[in-house]
VOVORO-834511 format. One record per residue (C-alpha): x negated, y negated, z; residue number from 1. Coordinates in Angstrom, 1 decimal, always signed. Example, Ala and Ser with C-alpha at 12.3 -4.5 7.8 and 13.67 -1.06 7.14 Angstrom:
<nodes>
+--------+--------+--------+-----+
|     c1 |     c2 |     c3 |   k |
+--------+--------+--------+-----+
|  -12.3 |   +4.5 |   +7.8 |   1 |
|  -13.7 |   +1.1 |   +7.1 |   2 |
+--------+--------+--------+-----+
</nodes>
This chain:
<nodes>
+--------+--------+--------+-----+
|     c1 |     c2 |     c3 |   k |
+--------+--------+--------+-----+
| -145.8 |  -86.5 |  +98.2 |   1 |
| -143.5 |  -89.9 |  +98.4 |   2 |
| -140.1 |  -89.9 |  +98.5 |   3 |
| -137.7 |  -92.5 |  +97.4 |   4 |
| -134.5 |  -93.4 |  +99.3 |   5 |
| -131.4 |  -93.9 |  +97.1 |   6 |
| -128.6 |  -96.0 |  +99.1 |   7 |
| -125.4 |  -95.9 |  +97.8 |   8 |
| -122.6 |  -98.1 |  +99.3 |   9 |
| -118.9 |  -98.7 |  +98.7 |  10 |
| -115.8 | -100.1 | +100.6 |  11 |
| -114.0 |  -97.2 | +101.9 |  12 |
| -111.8 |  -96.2 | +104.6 |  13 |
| -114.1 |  -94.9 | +107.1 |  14 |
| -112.9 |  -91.4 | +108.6 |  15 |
| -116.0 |  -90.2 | +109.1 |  16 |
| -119.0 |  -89.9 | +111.4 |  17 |
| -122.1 |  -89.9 | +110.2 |  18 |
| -123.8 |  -86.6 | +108.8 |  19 |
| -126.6 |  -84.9 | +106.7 |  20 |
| -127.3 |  -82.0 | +104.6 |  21 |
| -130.2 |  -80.9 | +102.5 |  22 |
| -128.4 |  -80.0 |  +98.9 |  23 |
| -131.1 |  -77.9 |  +96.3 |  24 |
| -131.2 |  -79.2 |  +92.7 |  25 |
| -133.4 |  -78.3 |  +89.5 |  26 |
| -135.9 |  -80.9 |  +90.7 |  27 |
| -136.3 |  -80.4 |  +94.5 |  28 |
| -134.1 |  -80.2 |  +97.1 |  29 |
| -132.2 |  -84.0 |  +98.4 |  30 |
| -131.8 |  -85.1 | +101.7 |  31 |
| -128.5 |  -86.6 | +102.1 |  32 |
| -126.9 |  -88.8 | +104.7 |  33 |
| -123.4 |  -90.1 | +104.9 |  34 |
| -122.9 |  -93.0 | +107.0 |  35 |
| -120.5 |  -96.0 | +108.1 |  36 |
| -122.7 |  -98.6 | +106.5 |  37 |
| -120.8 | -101.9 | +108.2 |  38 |
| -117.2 | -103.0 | +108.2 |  39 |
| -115.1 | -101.8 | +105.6 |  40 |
| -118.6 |  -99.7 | +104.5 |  41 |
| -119.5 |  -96.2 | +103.4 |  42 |
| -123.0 |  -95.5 | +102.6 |  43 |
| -124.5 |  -92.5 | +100.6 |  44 |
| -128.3 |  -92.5 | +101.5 |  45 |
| -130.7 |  -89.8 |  +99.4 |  46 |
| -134.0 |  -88.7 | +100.0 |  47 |
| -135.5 |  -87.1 |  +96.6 |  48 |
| -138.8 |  -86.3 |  +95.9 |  49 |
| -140.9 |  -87.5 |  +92.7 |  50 |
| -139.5 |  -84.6 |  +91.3 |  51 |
| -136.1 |  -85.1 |  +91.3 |  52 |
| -135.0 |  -87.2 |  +88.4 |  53 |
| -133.0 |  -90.6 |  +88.7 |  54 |
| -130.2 |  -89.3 |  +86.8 |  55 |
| -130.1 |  -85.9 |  +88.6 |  56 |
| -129.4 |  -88.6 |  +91.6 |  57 |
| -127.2 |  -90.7 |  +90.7 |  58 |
| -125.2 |  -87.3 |  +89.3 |  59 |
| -125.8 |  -86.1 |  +93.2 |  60 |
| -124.4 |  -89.4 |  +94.6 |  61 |
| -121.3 |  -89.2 |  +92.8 |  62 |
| -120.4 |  -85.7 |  +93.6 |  63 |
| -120.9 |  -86.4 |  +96.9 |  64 |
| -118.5 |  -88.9 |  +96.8 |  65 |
| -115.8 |  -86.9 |  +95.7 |  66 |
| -116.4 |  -84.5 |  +98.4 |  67 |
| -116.1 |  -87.3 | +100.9 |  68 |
| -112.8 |  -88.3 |  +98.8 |  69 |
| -111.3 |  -85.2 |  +99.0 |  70 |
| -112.4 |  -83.8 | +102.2 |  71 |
| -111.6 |  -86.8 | +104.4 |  72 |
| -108.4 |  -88.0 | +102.0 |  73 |
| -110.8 |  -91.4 | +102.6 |  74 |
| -111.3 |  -93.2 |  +99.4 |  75 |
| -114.8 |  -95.0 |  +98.5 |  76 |
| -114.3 |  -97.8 |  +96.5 |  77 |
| -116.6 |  -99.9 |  +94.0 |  78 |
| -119.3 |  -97.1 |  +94.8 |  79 |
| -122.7 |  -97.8 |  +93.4 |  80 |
| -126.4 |  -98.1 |  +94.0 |  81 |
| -127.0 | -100.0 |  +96.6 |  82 |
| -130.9 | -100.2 |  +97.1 |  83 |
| -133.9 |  -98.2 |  +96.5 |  84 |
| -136.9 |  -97.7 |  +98.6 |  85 |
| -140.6 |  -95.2 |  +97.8 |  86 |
| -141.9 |  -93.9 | +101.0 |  87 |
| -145.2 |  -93.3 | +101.2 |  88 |
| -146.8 |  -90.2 | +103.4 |  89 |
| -147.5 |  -92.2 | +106.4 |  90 |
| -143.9 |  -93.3 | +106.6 |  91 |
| -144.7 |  -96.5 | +105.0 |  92 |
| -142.5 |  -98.3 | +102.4 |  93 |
| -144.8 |  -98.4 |  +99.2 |  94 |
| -141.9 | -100.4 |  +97.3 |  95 |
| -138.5 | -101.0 |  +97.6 |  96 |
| -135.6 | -102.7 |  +94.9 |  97 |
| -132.2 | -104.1 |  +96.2 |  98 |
| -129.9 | -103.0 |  +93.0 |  99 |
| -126.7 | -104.4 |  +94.2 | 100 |
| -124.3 | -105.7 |  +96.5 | 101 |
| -120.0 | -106.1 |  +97.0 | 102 |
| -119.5 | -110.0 |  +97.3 | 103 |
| -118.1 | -111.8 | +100.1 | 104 |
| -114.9 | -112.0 |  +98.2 | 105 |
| -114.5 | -108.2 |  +98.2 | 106 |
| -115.1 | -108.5 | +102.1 | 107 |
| -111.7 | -110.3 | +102.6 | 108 |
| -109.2 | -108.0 | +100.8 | 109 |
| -110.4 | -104.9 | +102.4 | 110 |
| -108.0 | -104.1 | +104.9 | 111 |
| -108.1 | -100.7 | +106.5 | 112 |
| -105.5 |  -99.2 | +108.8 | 113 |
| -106.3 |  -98.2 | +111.9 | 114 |
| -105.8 |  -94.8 | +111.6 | 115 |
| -108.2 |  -94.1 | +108.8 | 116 |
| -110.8 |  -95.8 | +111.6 | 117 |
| -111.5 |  -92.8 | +114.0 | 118 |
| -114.6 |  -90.5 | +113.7 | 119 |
| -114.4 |  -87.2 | +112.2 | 120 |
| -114.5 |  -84.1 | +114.8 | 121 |
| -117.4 |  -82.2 | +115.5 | 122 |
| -115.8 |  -79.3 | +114.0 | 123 |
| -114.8 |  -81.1 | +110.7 | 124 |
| -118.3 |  -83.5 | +110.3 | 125 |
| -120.2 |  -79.6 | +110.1 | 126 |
| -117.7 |  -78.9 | +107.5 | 127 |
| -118.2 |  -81.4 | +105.3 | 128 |
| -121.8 |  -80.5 | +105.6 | 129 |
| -121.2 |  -77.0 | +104.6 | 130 |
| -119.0 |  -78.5 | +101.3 | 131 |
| -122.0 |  -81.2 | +100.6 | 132 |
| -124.6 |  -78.3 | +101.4 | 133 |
| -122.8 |  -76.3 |  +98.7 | 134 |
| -123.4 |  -78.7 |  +95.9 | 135 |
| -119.5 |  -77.9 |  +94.7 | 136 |
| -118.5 |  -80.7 |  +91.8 | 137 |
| -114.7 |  -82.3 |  +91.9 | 138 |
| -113.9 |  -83.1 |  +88.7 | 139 |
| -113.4 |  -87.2 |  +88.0 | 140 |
| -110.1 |  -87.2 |  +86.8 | 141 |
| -109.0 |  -85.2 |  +89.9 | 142 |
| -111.1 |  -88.1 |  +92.6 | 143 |
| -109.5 |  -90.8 |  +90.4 | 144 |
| -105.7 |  -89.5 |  +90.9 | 145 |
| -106.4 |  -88.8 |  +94.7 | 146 |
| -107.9 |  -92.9 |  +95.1 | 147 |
| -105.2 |  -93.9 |  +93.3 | 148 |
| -102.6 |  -91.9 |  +95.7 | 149 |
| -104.5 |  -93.9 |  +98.4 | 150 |
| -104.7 |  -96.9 |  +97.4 | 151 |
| -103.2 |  -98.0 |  +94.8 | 152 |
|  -99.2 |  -96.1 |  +95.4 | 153 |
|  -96.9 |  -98.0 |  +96.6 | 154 |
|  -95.6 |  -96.1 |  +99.4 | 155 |
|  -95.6 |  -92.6 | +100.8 | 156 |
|  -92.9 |  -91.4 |  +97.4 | 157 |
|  -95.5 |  -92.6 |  +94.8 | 158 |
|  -98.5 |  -91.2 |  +97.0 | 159 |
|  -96.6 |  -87.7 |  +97.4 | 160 |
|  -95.7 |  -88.0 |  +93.9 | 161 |
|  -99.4 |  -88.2 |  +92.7 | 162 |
| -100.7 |  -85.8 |  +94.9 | 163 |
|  -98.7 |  -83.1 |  +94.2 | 164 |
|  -99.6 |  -83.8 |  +90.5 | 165 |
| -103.3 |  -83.0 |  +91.6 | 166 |
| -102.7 |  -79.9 |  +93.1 | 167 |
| -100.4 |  -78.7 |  +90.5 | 168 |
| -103.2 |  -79.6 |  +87.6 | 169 |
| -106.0 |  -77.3 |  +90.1 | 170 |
| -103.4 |  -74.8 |  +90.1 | 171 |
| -102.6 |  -74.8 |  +86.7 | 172 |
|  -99.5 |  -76.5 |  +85.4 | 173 |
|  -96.8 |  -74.2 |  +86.5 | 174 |
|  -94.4 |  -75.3 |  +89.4 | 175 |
|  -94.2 |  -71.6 |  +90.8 | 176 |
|  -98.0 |  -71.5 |  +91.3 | 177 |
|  -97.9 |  -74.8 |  +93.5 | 178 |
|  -95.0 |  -73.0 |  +95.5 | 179 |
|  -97.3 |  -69.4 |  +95.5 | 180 |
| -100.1 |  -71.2 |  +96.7 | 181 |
|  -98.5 |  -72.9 |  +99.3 | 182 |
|  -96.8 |  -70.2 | +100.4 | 183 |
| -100.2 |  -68.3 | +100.9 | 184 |
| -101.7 |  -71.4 | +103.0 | 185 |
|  -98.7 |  -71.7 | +105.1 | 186 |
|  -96.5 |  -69.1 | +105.5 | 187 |
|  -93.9 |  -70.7 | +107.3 | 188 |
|  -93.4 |  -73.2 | +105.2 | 189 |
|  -89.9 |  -74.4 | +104.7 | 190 |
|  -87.7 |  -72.5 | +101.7 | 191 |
|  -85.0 |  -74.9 |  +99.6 | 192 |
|  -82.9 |  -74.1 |  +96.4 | 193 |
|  -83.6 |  -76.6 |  +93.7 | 194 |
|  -81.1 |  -78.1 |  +91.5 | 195 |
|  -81.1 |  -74.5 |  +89.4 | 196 |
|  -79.8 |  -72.8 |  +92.7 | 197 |
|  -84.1 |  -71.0 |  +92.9 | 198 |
|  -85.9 |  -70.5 |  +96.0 | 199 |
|  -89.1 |  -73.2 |  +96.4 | 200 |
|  -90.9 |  -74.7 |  +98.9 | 201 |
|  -89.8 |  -78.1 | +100.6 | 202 |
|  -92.6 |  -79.1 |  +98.9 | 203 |
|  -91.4 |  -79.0 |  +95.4 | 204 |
|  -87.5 |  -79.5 |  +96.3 | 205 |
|  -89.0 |  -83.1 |  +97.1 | 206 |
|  -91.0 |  -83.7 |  +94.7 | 207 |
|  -87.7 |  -82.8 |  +92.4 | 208 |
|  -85.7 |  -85.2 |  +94.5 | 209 |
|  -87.2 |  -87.9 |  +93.3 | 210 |
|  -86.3 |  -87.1 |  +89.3 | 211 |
|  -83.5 |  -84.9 |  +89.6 | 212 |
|  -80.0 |  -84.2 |  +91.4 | 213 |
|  -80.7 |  -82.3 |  +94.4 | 214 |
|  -77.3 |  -83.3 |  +96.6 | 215 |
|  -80.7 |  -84.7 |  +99.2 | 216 |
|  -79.3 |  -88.0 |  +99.8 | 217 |
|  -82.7 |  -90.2 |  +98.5 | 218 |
|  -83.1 |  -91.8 | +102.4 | 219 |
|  -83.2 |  -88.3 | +103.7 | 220 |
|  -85.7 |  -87.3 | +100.7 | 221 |
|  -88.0 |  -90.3 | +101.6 | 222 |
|  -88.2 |  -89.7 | +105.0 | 223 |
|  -89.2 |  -86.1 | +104.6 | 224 |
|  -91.7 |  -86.8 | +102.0 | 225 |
|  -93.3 |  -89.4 | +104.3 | 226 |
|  -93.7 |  -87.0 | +107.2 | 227 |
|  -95.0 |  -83.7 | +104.9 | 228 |
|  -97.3 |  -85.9 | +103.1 | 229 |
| -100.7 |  -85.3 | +105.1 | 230 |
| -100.1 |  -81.6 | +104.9 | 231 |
|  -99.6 |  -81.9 | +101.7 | 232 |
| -102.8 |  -83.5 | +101.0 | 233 |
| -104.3 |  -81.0 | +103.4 | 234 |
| -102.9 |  -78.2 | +100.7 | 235 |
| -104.8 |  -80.2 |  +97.7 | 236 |
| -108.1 |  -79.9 | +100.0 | 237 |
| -107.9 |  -76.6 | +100.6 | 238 |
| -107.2 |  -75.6 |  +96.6 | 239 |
| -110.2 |  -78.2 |  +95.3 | 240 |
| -112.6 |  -76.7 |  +97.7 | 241 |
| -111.4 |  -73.2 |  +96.7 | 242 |
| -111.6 |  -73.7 |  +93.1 | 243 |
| -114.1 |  -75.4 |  +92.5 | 244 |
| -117.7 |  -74.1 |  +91.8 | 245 |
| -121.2 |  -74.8 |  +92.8 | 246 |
+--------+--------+--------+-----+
</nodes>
């Protein structure tokens, strides 16, 4: 039976190593690879079988993106088919169609920083294989606010801002879920009083700095926010992947 290849490529921050997982589907089971696919480059390779459906890929392609997104905190950018290439049994390539490409232009204004460069642990690449394995779906809107918290805020405030948004919409709405959540994730986690003189987590006491009186002088709130922020976006990893179903 021939396979096609689906390539789908993107700029992105590239914070991962390159793995594979074989993710079932209601027309056969995919093959999928993710990859550094060049400078500035993440690539999305799948393998389907004639009876997987085109759609049904593309669908695959994008879910797998937002896993990527939300596992790695790594955005991919301008995502889209790359190429397309029908293997034939022996291996050989019976056709292949170049879909698209990012122009040179694109090439210029990527700039990643140098920590978002380094490989993925051992440990972390086999989970992300698990989540890919798993086939669980991250809503759009969710992805969308996440990219935009990486690369579009301006600053760690904006980026903590959004974030917290995100896992406050997966929890629900309600400010006392975030803190229950949190609480249950991290136990030690710091306890404030908000302006109302009630107990929360550091979490939300800077998250209400930046709207309401607190008596946190705004440098001291800015300065806290930028060093919680990665566990923070660790927290809204840990709720997507929980909530989320296959």
């Amino acid at each position: 039976m021939a396979v096609t290849r689906y390539v789908y490529g993107g700029r992105g921050y590239l914070r991962f190593a390159t793995l594979t997982a074989a993710v079932p589907g209601p027309g056969g089971t995919c093959e999928v690879r993710v990859y550094r696919g060049g400078p500035s480059r993440a690539r999305i390779s799948i393998q389907a079988a004639d009876g997987v459906a085109q759609p049904e890929v593309d669908r695959l392609a994008e879910q797998v993106r937002g896993q990527v997104i939300v596992f790695c905190q790594a955005p991919i950018r301008d995502f889209g088919l790359d190429s397309s290439e029908t293997i034939a049994d022996d291996g050989s390539a019976k056709r292949s169609a170049f879909a698209r490409t990012l122009g040179r232009q694109d090439d210029l204004i990527v700039c990643v920083p140098f920590e978002h460069q380094t490989d993925m642990s051992s440990d972390d690449v086999k989970a992300l294989e698990d989540i890919i394995a798993t086939s669980k779906a991250i809503p759009l809107s969710l992805v969308t606010s996440i990219e935009h918290s990486l690369t579009q805020a301006e600053g760690d405030v904006e980026a903590f801002l959004a974030i917290y948004a995100v896992l406050q919409s997966v929890l629900g709405g309600k400010q006392a879920d975030v803190d229950s959540f949190i609480l249950g994730v991290q136990p030690n986690c710091e306890i404030a009083k908000d302006s109302r003189g009630r107990k929360v987590t550091i979490y939300t006491k800077l998250r209400n700095a930046k709207g309401h009186p607190t008596g946190m002088p705004p440098d001291e709130a800015s300065k806290r926010i930028s060093n919680l922020l990665p566990k923070l976006r660790q927290h809204v990893k840990t709720a997507l992947f929980r909530s989320t179903a296959p």
